[in-house]
C-alpha beads as a LAMMPS data file, in Angstrom:
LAMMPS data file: protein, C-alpha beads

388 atoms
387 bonds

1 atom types
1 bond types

-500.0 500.0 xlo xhi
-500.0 500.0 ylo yhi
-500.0 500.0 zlo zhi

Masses

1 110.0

Atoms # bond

1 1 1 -195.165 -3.359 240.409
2 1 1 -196.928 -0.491 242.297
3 1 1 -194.181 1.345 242.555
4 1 1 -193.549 1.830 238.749
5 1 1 -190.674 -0.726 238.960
6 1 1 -190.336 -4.139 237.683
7 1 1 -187.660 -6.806 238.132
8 1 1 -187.526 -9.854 236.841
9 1 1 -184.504 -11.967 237.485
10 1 1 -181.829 -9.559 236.579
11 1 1 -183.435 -6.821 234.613
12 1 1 -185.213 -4.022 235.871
13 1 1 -187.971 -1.759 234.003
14 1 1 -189.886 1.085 234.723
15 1 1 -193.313 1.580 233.706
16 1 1 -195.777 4.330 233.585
17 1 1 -198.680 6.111 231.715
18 1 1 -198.233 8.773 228.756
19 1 1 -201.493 9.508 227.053
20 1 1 -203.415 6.951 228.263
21 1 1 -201.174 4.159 226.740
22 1 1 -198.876 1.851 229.137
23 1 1 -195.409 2.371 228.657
24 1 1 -192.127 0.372 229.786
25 1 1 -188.679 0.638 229.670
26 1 1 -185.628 -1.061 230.299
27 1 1 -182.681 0.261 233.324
28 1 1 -179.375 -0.640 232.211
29 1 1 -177.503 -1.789 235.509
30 1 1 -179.407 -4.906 236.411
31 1 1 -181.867 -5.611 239.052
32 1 1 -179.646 -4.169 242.217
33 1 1 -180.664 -2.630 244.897
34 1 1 -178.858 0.417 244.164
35 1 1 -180.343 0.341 240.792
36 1 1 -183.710 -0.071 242.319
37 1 1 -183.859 3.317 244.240
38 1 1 -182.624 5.176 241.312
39 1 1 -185.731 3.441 239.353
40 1 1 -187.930 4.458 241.834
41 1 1 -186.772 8.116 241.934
42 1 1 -187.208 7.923 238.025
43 1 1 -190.408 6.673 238.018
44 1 1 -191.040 10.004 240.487
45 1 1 -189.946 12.437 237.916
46 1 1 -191.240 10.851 234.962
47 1 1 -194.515 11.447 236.972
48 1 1 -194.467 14.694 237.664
49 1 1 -193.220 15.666 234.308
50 1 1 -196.187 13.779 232.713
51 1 1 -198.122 15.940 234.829
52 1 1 -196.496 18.979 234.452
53 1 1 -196.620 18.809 230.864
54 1 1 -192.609 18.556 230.429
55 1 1 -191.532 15.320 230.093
56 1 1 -188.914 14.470 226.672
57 1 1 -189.030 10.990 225.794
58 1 1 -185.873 10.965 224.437
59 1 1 -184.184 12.749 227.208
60 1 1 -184.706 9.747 229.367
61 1 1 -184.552 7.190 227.047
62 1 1 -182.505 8.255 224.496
63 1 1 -182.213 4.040 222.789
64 1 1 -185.871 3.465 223.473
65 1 1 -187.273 1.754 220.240
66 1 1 -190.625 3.921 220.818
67 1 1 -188.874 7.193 220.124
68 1 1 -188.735 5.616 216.343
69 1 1 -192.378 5.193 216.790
70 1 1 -192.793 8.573 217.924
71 1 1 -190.994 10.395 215.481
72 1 1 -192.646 12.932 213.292
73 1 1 -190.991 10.478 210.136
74 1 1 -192.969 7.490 211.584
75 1 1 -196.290 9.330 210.946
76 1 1 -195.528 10.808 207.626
77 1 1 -194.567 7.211 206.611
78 1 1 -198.286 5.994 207.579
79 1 1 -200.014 9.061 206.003
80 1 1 -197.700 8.596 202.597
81 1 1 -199.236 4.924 202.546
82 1 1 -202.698 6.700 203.253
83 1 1 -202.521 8.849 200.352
84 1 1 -200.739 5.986 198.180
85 1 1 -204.128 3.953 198.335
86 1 1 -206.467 6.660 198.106
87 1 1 -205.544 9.307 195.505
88 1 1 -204.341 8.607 191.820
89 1 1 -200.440 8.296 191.011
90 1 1 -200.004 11.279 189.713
91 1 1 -201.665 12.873 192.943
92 1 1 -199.390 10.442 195.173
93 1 1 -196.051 11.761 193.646
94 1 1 -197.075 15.318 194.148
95 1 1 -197.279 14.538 198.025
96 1 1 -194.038 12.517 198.004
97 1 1 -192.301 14.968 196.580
98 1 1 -192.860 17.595 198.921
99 1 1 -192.736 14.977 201.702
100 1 1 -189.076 13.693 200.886
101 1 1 -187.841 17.702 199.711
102 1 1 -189.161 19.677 202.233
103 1 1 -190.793 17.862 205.233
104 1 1 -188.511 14.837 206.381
105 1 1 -185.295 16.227 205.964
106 1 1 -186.172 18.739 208.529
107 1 1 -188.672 17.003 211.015
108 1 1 -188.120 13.077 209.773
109 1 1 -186.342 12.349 212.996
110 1 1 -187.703 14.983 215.211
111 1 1 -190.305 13.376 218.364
112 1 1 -193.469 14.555 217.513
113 1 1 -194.803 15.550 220.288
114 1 1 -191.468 18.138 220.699
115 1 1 -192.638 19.936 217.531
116 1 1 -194.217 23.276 218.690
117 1 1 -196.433 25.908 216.880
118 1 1 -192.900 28.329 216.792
119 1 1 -191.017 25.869 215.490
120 1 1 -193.496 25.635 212.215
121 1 1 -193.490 29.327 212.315
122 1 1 -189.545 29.964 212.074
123 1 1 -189.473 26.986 209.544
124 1 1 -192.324 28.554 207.017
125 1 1 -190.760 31.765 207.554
126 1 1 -186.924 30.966 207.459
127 1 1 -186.658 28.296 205.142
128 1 1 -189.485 27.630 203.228
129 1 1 -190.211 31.238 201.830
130 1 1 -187.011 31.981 201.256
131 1 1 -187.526 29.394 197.913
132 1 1 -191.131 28.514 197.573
133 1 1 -194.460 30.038 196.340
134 1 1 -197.008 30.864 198.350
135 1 1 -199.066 28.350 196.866
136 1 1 -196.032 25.826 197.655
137 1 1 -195.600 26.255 200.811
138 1 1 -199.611 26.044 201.613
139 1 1 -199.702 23.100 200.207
140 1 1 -196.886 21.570 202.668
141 1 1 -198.049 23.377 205.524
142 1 1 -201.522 21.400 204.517
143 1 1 -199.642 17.996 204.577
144 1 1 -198.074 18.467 207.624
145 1 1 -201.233 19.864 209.355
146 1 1 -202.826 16.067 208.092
147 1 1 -199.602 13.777 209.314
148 1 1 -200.266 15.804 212.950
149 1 1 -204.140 15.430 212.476
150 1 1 -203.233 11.204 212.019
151 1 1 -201.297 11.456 215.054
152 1 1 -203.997 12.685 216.938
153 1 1 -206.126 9.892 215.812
154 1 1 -204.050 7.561 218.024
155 1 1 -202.654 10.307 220.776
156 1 1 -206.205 11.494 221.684
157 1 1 -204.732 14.792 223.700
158 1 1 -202.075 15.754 221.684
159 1 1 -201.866 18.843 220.564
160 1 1 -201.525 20.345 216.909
161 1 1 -199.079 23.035 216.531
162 1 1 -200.171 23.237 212.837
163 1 1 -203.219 25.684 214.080
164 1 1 -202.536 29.053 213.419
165 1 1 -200.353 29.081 210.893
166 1 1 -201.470 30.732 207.707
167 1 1 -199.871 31.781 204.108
168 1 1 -201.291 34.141 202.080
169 1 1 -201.801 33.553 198.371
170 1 1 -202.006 36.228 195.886
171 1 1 -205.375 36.829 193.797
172 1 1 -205.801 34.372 191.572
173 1 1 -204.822 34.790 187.811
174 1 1 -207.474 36.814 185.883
175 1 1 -208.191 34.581 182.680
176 1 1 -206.328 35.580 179.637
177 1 1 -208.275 34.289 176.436
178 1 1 -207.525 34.645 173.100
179 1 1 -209.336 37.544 171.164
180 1 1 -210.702 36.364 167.596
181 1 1 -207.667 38.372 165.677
182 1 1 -205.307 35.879 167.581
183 1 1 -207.365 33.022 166.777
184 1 1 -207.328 34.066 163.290
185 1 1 -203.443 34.521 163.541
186 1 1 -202.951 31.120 165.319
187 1 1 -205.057 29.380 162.555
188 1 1 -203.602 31.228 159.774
189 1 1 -199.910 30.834 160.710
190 1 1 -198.383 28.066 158.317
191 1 1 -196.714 25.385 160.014
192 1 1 -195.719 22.021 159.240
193 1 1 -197.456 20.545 162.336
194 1 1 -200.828 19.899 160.735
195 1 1 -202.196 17.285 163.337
196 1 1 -200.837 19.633 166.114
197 1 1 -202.704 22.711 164.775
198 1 1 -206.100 21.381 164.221
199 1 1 -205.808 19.712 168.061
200 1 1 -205.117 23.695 169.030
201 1 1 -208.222 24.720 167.249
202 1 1 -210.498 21.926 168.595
203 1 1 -209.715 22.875 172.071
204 1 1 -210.533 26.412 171.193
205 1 1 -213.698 25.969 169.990
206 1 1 -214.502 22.877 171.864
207 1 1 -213.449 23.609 175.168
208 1 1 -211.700 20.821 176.659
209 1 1 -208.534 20.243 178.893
210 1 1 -205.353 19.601 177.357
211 1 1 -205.458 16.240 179.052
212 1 1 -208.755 15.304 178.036
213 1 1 -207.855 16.406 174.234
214 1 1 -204.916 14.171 174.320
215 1 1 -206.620 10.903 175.429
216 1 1 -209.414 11.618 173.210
217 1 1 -210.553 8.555 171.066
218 1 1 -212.152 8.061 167.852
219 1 1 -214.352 6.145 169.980
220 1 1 -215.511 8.964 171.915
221 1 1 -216.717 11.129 168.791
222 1 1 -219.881 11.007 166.718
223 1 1 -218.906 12.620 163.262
224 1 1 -222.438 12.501 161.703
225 1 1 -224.188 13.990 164.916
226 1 1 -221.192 16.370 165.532
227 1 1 -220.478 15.232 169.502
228 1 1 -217.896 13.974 171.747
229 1 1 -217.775 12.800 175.005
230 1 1 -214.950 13.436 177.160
231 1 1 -214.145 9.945 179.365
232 1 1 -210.832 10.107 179.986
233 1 1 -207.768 12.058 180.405
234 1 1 -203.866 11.883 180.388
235 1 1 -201.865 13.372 182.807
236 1 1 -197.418 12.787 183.323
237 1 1 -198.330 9.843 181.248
238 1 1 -200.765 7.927 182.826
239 1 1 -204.414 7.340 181.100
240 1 1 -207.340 7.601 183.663
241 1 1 -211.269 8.111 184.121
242 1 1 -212.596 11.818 184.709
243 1 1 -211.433 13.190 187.735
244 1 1 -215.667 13.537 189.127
245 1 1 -218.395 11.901 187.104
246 1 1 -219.471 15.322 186.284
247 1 1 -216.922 15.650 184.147
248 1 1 -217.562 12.842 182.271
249 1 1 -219.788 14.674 179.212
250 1 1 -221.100 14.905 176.094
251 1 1 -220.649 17.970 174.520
252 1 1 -221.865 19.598 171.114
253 1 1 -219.207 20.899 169.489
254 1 1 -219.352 24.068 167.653
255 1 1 -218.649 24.361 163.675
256 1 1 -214.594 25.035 163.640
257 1 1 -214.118 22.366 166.583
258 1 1 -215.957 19.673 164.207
259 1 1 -214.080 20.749 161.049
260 1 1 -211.270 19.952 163.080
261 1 1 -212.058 16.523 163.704
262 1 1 -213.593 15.781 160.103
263 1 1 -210.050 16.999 158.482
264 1 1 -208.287 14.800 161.549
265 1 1 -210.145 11.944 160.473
266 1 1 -209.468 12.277 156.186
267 1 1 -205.642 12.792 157.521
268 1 1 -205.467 9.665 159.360
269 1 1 -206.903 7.569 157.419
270 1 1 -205.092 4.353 158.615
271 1 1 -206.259 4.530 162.130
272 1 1 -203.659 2.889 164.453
273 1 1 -205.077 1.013 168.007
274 1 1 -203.626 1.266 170.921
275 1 1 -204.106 -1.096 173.949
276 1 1 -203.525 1.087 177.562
277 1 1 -204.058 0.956 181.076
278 1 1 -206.752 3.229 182.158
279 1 1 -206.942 4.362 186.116
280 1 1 -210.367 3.931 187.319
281 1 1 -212.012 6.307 189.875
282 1 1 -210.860 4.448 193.172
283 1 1 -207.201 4.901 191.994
284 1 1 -207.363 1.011 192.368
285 1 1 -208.720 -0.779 189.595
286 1 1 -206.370 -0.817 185.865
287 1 1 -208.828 -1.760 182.700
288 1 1 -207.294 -2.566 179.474
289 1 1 -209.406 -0.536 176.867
290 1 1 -207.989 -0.722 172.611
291 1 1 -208.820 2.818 171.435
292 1 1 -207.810 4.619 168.544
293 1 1 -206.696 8.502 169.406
294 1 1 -207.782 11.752 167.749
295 1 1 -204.915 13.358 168.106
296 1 1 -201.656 12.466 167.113
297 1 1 -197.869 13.728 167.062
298 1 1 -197.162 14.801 163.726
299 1 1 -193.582 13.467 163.698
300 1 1 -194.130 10.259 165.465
301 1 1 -197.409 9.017 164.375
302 1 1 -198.002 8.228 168.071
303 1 1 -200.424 9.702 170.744
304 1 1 -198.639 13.017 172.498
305 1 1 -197.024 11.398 175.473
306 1 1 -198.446 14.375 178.030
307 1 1 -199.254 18.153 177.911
308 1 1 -195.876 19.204 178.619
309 1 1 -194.747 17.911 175.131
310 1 1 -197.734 20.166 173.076
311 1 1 -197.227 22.950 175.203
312 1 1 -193.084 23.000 175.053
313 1 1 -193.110 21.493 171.628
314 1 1 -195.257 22.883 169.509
315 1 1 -197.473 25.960 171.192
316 1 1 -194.815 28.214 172.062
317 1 1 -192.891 28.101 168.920
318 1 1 -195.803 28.554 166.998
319 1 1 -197.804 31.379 168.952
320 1 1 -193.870 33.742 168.057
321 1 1 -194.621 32.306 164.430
322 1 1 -197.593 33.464 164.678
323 1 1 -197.078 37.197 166.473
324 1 1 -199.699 36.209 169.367
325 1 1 -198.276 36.968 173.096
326 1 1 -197.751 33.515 174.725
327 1 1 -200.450 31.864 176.512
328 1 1 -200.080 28.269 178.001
329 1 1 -202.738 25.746 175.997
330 1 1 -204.789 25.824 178.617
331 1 1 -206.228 29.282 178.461
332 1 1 -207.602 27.588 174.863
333 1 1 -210.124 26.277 177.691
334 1 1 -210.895 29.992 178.942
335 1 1 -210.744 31.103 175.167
336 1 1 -213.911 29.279 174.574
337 1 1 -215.902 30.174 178.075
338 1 1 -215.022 33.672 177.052
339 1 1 -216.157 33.823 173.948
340 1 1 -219.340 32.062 174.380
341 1 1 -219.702 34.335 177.633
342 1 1 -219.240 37.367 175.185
343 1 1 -221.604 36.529 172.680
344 1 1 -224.910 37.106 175.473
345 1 1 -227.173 34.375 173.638
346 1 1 -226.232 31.470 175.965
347 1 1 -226.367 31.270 179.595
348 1 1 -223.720 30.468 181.954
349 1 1 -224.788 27.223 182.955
350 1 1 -225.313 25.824 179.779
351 1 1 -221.630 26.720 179.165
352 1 1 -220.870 25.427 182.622
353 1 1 -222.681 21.595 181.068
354 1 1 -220.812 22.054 178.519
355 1 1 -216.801 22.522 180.415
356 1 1 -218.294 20.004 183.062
357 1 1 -219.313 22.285 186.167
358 1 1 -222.149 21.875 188.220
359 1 1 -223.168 25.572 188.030
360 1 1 -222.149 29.014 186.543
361 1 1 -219.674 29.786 189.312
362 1 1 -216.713 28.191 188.528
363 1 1 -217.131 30.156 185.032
364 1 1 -217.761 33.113 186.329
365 1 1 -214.535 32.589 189.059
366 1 1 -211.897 30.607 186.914
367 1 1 -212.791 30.187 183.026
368 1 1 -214.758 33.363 181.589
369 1 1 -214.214 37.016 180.824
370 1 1 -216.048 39.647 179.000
371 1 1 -213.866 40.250 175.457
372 1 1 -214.302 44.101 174.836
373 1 1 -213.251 44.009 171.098
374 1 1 -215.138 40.334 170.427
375 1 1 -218.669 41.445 172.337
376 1 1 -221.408 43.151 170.691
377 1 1 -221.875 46.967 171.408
378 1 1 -224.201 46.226 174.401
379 1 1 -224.225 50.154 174.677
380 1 1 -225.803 50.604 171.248
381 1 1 -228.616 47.801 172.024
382 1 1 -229.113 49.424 175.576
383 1 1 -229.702 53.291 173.666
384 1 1 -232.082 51.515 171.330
385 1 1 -233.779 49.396 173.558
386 1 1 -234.405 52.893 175.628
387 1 1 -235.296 54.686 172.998
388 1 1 -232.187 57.305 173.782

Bonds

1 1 1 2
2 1 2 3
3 1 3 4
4 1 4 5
5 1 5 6
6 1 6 7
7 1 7 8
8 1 8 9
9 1 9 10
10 1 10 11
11 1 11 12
12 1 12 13
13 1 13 14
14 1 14 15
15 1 15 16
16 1 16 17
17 1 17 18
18 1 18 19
19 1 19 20
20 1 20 21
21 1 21 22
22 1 22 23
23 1 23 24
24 1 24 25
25 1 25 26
26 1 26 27
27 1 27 28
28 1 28 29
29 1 29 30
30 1 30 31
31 1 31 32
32 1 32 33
33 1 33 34
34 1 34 35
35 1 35 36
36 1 36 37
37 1 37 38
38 1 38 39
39 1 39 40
40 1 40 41
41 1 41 42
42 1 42 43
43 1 43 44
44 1 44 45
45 1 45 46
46 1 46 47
47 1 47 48
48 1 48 49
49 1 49 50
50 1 50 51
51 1 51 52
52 1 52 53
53 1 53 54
54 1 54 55
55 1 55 56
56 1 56 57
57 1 57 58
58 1 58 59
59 1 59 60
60 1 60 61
61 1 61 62
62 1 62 63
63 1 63 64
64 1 64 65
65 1 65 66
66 1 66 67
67 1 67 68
68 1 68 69
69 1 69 70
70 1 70 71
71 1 71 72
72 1 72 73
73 1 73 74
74 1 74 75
75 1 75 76
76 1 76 77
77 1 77 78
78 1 78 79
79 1 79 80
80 1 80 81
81 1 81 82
82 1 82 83
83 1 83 84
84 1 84 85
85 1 85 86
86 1 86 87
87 1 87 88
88 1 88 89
89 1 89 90
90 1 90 91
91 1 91 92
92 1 92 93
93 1 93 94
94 1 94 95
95 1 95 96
96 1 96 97
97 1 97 98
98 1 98 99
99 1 99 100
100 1 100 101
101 1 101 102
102 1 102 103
103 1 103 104
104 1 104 105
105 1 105 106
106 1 106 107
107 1 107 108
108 1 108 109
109 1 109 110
110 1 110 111
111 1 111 112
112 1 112 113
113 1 113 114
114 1 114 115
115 1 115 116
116 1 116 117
117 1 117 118
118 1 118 119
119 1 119 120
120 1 120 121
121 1 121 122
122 1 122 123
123 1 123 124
124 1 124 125
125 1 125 126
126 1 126 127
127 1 127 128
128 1 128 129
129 1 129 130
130 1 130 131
131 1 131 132
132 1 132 133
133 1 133 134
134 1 134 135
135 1 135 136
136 1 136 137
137 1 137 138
138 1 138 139
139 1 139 140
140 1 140 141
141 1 141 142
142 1 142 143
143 1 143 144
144 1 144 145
145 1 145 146
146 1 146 147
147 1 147 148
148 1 148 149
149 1 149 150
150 1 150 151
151 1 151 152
152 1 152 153
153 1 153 154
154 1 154 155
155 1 155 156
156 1 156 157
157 1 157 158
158 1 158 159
159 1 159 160
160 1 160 161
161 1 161 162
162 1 162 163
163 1 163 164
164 1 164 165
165 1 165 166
166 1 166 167
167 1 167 168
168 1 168 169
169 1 169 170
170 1 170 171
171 1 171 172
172 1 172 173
173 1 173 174
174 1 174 175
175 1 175 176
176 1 176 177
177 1 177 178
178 1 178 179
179 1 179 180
180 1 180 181
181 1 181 182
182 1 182 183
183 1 183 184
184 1 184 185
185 1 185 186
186 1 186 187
187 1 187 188
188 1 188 189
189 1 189 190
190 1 190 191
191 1 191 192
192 1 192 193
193 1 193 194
194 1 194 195
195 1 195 196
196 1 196 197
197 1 197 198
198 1 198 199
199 1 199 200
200 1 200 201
201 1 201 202
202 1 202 203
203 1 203 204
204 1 204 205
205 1 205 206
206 1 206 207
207 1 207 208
208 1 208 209
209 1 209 210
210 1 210 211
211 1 211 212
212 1 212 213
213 1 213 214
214 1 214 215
215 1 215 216
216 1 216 217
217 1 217 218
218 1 218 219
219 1 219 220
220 1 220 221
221 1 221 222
222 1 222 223
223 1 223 224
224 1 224 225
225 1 225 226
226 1 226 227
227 1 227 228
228 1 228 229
229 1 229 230
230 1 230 231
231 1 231 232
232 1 232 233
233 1 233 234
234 1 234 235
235 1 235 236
236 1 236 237
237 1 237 238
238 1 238 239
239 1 239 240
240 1 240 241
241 1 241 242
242 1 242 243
243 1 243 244
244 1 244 245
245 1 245 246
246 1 246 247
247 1 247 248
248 1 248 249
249 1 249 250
250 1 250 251
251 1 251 252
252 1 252 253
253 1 253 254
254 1 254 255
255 1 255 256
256 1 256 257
257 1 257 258
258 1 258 259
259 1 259 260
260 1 260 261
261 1 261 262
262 1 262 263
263 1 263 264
264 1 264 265
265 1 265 266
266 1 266 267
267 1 267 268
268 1 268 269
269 1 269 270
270 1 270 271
271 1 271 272
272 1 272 273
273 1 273 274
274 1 274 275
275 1 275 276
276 1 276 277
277 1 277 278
278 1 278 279
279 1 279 280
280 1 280 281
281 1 281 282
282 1 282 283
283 1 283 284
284 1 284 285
285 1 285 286
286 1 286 287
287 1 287 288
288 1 288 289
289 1 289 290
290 1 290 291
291 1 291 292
292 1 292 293
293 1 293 294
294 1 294 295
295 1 295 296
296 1 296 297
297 1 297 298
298 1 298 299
299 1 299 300
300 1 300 301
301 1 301 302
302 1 302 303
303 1 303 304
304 1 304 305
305 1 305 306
306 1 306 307
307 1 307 308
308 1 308 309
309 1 309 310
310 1 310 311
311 1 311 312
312 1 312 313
313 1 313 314
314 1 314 315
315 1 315 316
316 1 316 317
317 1 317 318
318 1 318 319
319 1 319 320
320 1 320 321
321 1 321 322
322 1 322 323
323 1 323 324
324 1 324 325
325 1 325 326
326 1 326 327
327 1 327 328
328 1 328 329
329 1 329 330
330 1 330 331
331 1 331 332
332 1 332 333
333 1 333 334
334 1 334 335
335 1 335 336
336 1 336 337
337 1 337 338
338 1 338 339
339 1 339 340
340 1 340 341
341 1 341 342
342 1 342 343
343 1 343 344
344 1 344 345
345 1 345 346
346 1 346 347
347 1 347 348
348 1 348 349
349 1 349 350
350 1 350 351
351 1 351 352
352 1 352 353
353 1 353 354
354 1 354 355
355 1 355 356
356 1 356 357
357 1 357 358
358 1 358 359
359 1 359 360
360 1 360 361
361 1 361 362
362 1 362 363
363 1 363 364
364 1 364 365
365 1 365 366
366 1 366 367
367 1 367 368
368 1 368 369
369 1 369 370
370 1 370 371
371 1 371 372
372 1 372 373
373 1 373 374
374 1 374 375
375 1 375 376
376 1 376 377
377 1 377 378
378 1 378 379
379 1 379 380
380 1 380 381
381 1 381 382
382 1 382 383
383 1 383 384
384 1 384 385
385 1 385 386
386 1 386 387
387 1 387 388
């Protein structure tokens, strides 16, 4: 054996060192003496391309059943089961997806130590942008950059060809709130979707997510006292906690917001339980909860199924009814950080308690804008103030 080679009765392997780890592997011929030399002289090369910093795996051993082990495939399989325990469902199919679509049908079977830094760069370049976003193909490039940091984990030198390589993104999208006219106009447009339009002008005024409006339970709201608090949310069906404690809140609602809920509640006056599954925070643990929702499908009598289905559905048919310029429902979130932001008599991190944010910046960043036609005439207040 300190020659690399070992024989036992009539098989022959050769053994050596890659990355600290032992490794062996069978010679087809038998254990001649022929077959011996030619070990030996293999065991020299495999050597000095260790050392060198050139040896292929698969060149020598092309039926070795560590080259399965080694693919790039093998890793993403262990990172997928990773991210299966760890983030929510919904999360978890967003990975797979761009796992299976994009990343193993190029590098699935590829040995992952083979994969270089120019490699990554002609794939981003030559076949990812040619289809994807920006955004997209960030948020693959981010993937693979973890599967090769997990590799590393176990292959303490090996390198990470994933440094380096960057993508752009565009500015983010300035928000785009309502003005009061088209709230007036969305309200005022008839429509036989009665439930549907009341949910649209409790978000405006109230501020939530579209998924946290649509698991909303009578449970969660105080009619007399004229609060809610916002527990749980829906998202591609699936019920779960907030996403961060901090967005678990109770928030004050504003006049129009709680009209909506008071004429909710005279409409449905037969309330209707329903027993789900609701997702706790360690994307482990299911509790059963019986709640009765706010909001229901005006058609079906049934909780909306998931945001897609208010947005498709009923929003952008009725915003053309209605002559407004189409928004998604979500900037009915940035509708009401806007407006409160134009108004001056609150500050930005009680509206920050209120959207659940830790501070002002994410408000100031993401949610809020100054409405020129909806603010007061600051100029007029500054002239008087200065006696101009």
């Amino acid at each position: 054996m300190k020659d690399g080679v070992e024989a036992r009765g009539n098989s022959l392997r050769v053994y050596f060192r890659l990355n600290g780890k032992r490794c062996r592997e069978l010679i087809p011929g038998g254990n001649t003496p022929a077959n011996r030399e030619h070990a030996k002289r293999l065991v020299g090369i495999i050597e000095y391309e260790i050392q060198a910093g050139t040896f292929n795996y698969s060149r020598h051993f092309p039926n070795s059943a560590k080259l399965i082990e080694n693919t790039f495939g093998h890793y993403l399989d262990i990172w997928l089961k990773i991210k299966s325990n760890s983030v929510a469902a919904t999360s978890y199919r967003g990975y797979a997806n761009k796992a299976e679509v994009h990343v193993r049908p190029r590098w699935g079977k590829v040995q992952i130590d083979q994969i270089d830094h120019i490699h990554l760069q002609e794939w981003v370049q030559d076949t990812l942008s040619s289809t994807l976003k920006n955004k997209t193909i960030r948020d693959i490039i981010s993937n693979v950059r973890q599967v090769f940091r997990l590799y590393r984990t176990r292959m303490k030198v090996a390198h990470d060809p994933t440094e380096g390589l960057f993508v752009r993104l565009p500015d983010p999208e300035a928000p785009d709130p309502f003005t009061r006219a088209e709230i007036k106009q969305i309200l005022e447009t008839p429509t036989n979707r009665t439930q549907e339009l009341l949910m649209i002008q409790f978000m405006l005024w109230a501020g939530p997510r579209v998924s946290e409006t649509i698991a909303l339970a009578w449970e969660d709201v105080d009619l007399k006292q004229g609060t809610v608090t916002f527990r749980r949310s829906k998202v591609r069906g699936a019920y779960r906690v907030t996403k961060t404690r901090r967005s678990l809140r109770k928030v004050r609602l504003l006049e129009p917001a709680w009209d909506a809920l008071r004429k909710i509640d005279a409409i449905n006056q037969n309330k209707m339980p329903e027993t789900v599954d609701i997702v706790e925070r360690d994307n482990k643990t299911v509790r059963q909860h019986r709640l009765h929702f706010v909001f229901l499908n005006t058609k079906s009598g049934l909780p909306h199924a998931n945001d897609f289905v208010v947005r498709d559905r009923f929003f952008k048919a009725h915003l053309l009814a209605a002559g407004v310029r189409y928004r998604g429902p979500g900037q009915c979130r940035h509708t009401y950080a806007s407006q409160l932001l134009t108004t001056g008599v609150v500050s930005i991190d009680w509206i920050a308690e209120q959207m659940g944010h830790t501070n002002g910046n994410m408000i100031r960043q993401h949610y809020g804008t100054w409405i020129n036609e909806d603010g007061p005439d600051v100029v007029g207040m500054l002239q008087n103030a200065l006696g101009l």
